[in-house]
N, C-alpha and C positions, 0 to 999 in steps of 0.2 A: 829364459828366466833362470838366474842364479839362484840354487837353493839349496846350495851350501852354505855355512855357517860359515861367519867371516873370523878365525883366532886370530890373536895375537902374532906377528911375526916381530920377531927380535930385531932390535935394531943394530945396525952394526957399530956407531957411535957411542950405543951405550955399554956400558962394564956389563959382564958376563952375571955381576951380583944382582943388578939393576934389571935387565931383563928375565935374571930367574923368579925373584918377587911380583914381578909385573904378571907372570906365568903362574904361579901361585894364587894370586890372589885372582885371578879368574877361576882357579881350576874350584879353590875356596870356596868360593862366591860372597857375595853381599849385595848390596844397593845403591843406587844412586840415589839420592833422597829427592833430587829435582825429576827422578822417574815416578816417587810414588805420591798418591794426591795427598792434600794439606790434613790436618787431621787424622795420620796415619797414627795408631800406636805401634812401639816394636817395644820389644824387650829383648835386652843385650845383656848378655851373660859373657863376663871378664874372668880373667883367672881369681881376681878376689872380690866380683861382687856383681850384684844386677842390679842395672838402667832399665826405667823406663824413659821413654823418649814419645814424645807427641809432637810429630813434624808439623809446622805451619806452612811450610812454604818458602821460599829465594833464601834455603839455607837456618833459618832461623826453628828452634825446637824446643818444647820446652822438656826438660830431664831434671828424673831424681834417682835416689840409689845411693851413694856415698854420703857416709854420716858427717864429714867435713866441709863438702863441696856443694852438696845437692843433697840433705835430708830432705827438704822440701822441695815443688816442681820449682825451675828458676829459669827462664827463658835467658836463652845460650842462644851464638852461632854454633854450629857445626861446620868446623874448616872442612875436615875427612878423615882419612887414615892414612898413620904411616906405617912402615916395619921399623920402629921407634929410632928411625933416624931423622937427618934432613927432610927426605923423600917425603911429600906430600899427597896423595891420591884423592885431589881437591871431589867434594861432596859427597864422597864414596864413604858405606859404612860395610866393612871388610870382615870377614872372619878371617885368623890369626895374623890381625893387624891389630893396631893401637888407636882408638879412638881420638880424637883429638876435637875440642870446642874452647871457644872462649865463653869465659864467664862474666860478668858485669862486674865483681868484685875484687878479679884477678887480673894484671898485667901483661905475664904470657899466658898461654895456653894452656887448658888445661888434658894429661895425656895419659888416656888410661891404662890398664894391665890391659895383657891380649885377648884381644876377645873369642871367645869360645864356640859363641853361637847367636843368632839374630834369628827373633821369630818375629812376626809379624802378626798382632793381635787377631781376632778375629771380626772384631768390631773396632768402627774409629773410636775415638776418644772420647767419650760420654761428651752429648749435649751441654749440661748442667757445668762440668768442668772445662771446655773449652770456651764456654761463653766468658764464663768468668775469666778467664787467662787470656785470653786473645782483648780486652779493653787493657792489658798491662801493655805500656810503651815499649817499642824496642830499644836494641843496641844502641 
């Protein structure tokens, strides 16, 4: 039985830029949001601001924290995180990555400042508020 840990090995295909990030943001850490169950709360602290984010489930979450975007909760996808380029790290939410969600009001995506820090509540998401937000329709 193997029980070592399996890292990252570089690929040789990709740029040397591309597999340091990919190394980072393990060493980083963060989440897969399809690992943690529905009704997760995190609080996501950005270089200018904090998310709350209440995971449902296949990607979909609902967040608030920016006074433009999200003063109030607003059910979003969460694409993932990138290091604010192309590079996507589909349903991943990364520390010193860039958050990335679509918003129902918005065309592209919306891509936030680096994120700092990801706690994960210590309770799900109150009863009484996921009732009521989980009857809004999705994307």
């Amino acid at each position: 039985m193997d029980t070592c840990p399996q890292f990252f090995r570089c690929h040789p295909n990709l740029d040397d830029g591309v597999n340091r990030n990919i190394v980072e943001s393990e060493i980083e850490g963060g989440a897969f949001l399809e690992d943690l169950p529905a009704r997760t709360m995190l609080q996501i602290q950005t270089q200018h601001r904090w998310y709350t984010v209440v995971h449902r489930g296949r990607g979909e979450a609902w967040i608030w924290g920016h006074p433009a975007f999200c003063p109030e909760p607003v059910l979003v996808r969460i694409e993932g995180s990138s290091w604010g380029g192309s590079m996507l790290k589909i349903g991943f939410v990364g520390r010193g990555m860039h958050l990335e969600f679509r918003h129902p009001s918005y065309r592209t995506p919306i891509v936030t400042s680096r994120i700092l820090e990801i706690r994960q509540c210590e309770q799900d998401a109150p009863e009484l508020m996921t009732a009521a937000y989980e009857s809004h329709p999705t994307n």
